[in-house]
C-alpha positions as CSV (number, residue, x, y, z in Angstrom):
1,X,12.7,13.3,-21.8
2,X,12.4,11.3,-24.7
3,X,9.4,9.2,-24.2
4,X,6.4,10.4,-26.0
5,X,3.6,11.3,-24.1
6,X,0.0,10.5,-24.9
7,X,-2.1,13.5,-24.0
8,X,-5.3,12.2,-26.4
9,X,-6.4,9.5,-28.0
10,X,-8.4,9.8,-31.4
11,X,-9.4,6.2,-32.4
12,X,-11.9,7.5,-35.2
13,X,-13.4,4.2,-35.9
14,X,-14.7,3.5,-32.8
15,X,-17.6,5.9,-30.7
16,X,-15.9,7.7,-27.8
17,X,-18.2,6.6,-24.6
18,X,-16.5,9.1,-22.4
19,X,-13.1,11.4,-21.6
20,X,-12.1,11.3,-17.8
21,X,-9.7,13.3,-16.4
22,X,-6.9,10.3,-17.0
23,X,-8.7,7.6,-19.1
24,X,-10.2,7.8,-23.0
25,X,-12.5,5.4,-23.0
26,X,-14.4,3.7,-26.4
27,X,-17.3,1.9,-26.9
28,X,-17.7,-1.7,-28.9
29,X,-21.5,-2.5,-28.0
30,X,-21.0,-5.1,-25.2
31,X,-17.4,-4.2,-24.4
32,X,-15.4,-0.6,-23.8
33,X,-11.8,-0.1,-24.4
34,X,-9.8,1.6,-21.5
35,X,-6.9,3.9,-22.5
36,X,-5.0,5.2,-19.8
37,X,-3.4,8.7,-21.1
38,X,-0.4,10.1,-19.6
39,X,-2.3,12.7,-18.3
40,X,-2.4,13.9,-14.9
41,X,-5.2,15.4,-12.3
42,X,-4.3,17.4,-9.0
43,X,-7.0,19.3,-7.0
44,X,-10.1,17.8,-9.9
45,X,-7.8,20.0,-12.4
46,X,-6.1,18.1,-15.2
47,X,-2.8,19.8,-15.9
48,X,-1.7,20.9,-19.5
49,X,1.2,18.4,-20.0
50,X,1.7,14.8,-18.8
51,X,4.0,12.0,-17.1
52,X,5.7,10.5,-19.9
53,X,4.7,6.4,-19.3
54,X,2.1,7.1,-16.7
55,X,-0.7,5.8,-18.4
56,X,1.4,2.3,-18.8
57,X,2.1,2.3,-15.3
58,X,-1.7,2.8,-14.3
59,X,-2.3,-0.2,-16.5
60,X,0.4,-2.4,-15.4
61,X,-0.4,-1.9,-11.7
62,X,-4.8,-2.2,-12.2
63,X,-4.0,-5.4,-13.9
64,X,-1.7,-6.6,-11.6
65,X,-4.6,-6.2,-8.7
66,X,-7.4,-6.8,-10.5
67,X,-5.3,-10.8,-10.8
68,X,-4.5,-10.7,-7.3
69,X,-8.3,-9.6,-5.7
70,X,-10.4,-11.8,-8.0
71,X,-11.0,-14.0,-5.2
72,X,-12.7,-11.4,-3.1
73,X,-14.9,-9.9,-6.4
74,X,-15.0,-10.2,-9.8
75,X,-14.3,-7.6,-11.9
76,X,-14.3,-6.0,-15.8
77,X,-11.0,-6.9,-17.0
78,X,-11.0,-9.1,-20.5
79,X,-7.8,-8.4,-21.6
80,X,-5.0,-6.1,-22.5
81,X,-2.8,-7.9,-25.1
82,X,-3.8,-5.7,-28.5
83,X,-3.6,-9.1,-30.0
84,X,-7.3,-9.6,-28.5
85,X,-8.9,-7.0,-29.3
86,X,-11.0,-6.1,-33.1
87,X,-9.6,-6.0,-36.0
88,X,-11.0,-2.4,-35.9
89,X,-7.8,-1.3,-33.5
90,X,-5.3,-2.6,-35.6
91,X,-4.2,0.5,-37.0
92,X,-3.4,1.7,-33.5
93,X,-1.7,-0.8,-31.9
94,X,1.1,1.3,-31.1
95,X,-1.0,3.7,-29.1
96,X,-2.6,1.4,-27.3
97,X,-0.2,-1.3,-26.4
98,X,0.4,-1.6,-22.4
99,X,-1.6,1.1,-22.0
100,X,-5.4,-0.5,-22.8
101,X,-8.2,-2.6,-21.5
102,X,-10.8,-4.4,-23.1
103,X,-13.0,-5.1,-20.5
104,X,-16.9,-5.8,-19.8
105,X,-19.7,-3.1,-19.7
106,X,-21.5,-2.6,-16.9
107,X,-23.5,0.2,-15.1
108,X,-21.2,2.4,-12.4
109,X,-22.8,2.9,-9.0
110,X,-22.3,7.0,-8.5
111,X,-20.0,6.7,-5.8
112,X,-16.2,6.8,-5.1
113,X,-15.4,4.2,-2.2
114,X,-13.0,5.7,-0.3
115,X,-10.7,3.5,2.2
116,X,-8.8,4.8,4.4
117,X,-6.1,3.2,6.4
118,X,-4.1,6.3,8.0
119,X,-5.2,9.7,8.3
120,X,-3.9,11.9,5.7
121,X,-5.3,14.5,3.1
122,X,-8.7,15.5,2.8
123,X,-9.3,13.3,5.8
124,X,-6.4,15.4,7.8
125,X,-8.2,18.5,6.9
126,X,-11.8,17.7,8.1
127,X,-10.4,16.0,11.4
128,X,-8.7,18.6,12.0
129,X,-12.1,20.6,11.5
130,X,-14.8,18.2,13.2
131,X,-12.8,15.2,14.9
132,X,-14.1,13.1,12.0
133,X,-14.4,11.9,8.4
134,X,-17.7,11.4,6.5
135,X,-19.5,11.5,10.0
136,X,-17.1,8.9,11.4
137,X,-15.9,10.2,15.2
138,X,-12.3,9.6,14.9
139,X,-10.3,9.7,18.4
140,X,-9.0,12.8,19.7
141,X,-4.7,13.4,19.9
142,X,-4.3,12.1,16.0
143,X,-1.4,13.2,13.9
144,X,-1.1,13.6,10.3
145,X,-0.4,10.6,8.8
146,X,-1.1,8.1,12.5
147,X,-1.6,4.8,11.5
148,X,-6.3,5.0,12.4
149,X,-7.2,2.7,14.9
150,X,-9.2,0.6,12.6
151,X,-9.8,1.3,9.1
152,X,-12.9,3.3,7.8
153,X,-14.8,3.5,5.1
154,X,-15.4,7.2,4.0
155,X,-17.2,7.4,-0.1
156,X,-18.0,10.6,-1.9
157,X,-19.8,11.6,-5.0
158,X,-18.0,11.1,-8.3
159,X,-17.5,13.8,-10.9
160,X,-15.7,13.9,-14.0
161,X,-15.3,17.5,-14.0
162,X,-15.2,20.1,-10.8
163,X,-14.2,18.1,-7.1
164,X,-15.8,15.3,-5.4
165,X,-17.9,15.6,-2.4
166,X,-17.4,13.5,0.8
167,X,-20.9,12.1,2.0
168,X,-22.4,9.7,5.0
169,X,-23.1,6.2,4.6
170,X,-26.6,7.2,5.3
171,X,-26.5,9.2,2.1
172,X,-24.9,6.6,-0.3
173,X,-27.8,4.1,1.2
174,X,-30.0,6.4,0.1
175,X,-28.9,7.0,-3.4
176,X,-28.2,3.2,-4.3
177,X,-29.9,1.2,-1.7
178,X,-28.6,-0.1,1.6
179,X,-27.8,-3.4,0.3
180,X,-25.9,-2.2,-1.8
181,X,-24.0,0.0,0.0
182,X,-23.0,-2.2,2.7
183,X,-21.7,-4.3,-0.1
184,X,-19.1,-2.3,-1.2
185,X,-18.3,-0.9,2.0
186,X,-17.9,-4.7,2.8
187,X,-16.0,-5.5,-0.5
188,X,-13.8,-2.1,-0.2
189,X,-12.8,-2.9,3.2
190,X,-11.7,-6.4,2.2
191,X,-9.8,-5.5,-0.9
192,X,-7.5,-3.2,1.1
193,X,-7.1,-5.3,3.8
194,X,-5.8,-7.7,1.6
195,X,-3.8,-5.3,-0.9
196,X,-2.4,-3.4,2.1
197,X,-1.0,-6.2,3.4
198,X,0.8,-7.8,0.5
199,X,2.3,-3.8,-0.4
200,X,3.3,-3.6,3.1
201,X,5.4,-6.6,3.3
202,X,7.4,-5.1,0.0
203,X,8.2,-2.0,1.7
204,X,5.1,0.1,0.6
205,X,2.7,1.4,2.9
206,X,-1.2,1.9,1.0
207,X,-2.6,5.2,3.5
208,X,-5.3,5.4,1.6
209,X,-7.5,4.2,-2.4
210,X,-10.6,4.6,-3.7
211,X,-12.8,1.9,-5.3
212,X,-15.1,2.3,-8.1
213,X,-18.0,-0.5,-8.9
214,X,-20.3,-1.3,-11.6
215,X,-23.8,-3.6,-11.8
216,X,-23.3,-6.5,-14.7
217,X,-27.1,-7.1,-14.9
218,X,-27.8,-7.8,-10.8
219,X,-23.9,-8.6,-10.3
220,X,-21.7,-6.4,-8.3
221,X,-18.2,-6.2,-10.1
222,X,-15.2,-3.6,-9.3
223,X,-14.1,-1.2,-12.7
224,X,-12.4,1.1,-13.4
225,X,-8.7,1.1,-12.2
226,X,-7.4,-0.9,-8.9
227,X,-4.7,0.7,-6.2
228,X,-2.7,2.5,-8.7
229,X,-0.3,5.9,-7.5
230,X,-3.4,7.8,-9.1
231,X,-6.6,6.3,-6.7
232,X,-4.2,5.3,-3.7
233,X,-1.5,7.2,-1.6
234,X,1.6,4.7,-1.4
235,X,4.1,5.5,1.1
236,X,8.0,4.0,1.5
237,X,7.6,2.2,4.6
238,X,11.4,2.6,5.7
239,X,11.0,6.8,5.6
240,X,7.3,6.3,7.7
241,X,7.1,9.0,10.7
242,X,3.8,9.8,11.6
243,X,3.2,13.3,12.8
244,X,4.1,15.1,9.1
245,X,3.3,14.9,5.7
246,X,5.1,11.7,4.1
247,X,7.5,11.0,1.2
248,X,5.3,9.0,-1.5
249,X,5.3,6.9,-4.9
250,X,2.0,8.8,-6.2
251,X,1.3,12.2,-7.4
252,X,1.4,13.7,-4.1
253,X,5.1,14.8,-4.9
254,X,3.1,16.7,-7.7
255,X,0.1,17.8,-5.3
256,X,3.1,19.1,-3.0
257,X,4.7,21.1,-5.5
258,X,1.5,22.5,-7.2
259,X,0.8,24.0,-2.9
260,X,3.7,26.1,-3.3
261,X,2.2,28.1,-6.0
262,X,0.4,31.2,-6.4
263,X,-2.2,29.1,-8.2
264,X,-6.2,28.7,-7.0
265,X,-6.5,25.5,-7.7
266,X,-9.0,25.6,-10.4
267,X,-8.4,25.7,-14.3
268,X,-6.3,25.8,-15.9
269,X,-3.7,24.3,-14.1
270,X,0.1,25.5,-14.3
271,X,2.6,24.0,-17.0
272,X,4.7,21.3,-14.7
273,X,8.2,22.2,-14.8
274,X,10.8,18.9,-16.6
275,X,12.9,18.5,-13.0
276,X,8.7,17.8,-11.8
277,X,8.0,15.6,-14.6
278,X,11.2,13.1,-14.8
279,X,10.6,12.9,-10.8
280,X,7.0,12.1,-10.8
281,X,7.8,9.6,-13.8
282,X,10.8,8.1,-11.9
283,X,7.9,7.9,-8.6
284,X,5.6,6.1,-10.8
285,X,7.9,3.3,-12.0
286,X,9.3,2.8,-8.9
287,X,5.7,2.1,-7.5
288,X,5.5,-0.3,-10.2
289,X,8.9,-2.1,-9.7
290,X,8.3,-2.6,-6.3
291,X,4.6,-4.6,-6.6
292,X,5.0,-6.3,-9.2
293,X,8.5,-6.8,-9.8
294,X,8.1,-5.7,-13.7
């Protein structure tokens, strides 16, 4: 493979606010600077080398949505043409072209807002455990992967490092407030409603994404990224059969891989082999394609 891949970025002029496990991001007082790395997380483990392009894609696609659910919530984007952003970046415009945000700064609530619209993944697991997710009674006779009878609203805690821990609604009310939480739960619900309906009619079925939301002074506003193959499972519709796991678009081809391993799943993670790479790349620019027709 040819294309380089962008493990790190060093943007020396420019504070780092904070390394994720797939996003560098920089801080300019009012303002951060989003780059998406072509680095990739299975299992809250980053791996040791990346999708060539990824970060691009994870770009494309959050712009993309952020555009097409503005009329359900605001949210941080400014831009992402390099032509907009200070004079300071200049010098690496390369780096960061399609593969940066400048957006706004706001204060993230501590919570990952999980949505989910099929039953599949860490939801599988604990139904299969307690006939329910995040204290949501789920009916009995599911399959992995059935279509839920309704779609639920299941958060966890959010971590940087180490794994995220699915919680109640009861407990996210009482770490933000319970107006607050049934905002987002609200605002979650309606943004994959609507995305899920729109992916579905071009052949992609969304099972799952997570949200993540900030507080602009008192307002509410979704960050971070927006139904990418990273935060969302995206499954061919045309190949759907409940009952088993299902082909996909994200990094659950890499997830599926990584489970035939001799590996415990904490770091540091195994080098992906190339025939893994070029597939998961090819995955990713398909999911791409297919939504926004770029």
């Amino acid at each position: 493979m040819s294309t380089p891949v962008i493990i790190n970025t060093d943007i020396k002029e420019v504070p780092l606010f904070r390394r994720g496990k797939v996003r560098d991001v920089y801080d300019l007082g009012d303002s951060l600077l989003i780059v998406s790395t072509d680095r990739i997380s299975c299992f809250d483990v980053i791996l040791p080398n990346g999708i060539p392009d990824k970060g691009k894609v994870l770009t494309s696609i959050s712009r993309f949505w952020f555009d097409f659910t503005r009329d359900i919530i605001e949210n941080h984007f400014i831009s992402d043409d390099v032509k907009d952003y200070p004079a300071m970046l200049k010098p690496y415009e390369t780096v960061l072209k399609g593969r940066s945000m400048l957006v706004r700064k706001s204060r993230p609530l501590p919570v990952e807002c999980i949505v989910r619209g099929y039953l599949s993944g860490s939801g599988w697991k604990e139904y299969q455990k307690t006939q329910a997710i995040c204290g949501i009674t789920l009916p009995k006779g599911l399959r992995e992967s059935d279509k839920l009878p309704e779609i639920i609203f299941t958060p966890s805690t959010k971590a940087d490092v180490g794994h995220d821990v699915n919680v109640t609604q009861d407990y996210i009310e009482r770490q933000i407030g319970a107006e607050v939480a049934r905002r987002i739960k609200e605002v979650s619900i309606a943004l994959y409603k609507k995305a899920s309906i729109f992916a579905e009619e071009r052949g992609i079925i969304i099972a799952d994404t997570k949200f993540e939301f900030g507080k602009l002074g008192d307002k509410l506003i979704l960050i971070d990224e927006a139904l990418t193959p990273d935060s969302s499972r995206f499954w061919p519709k045309d190949e759907y059969v409940p009952g088993k796991p299902q082909a996909s678009f994200d990094k659950q081809f890499v997830r599926d891989y990584l489970e035939t391993l001799d590996w415990n799943k904490t770091p540091p993670g195994p080098v992906l082999p190339d025939r893994i790479v070029d597939k998961t790349r090819e995955k990713y620019l398909q999911a791409l394609n297919i939504l926004t027709r770029r």
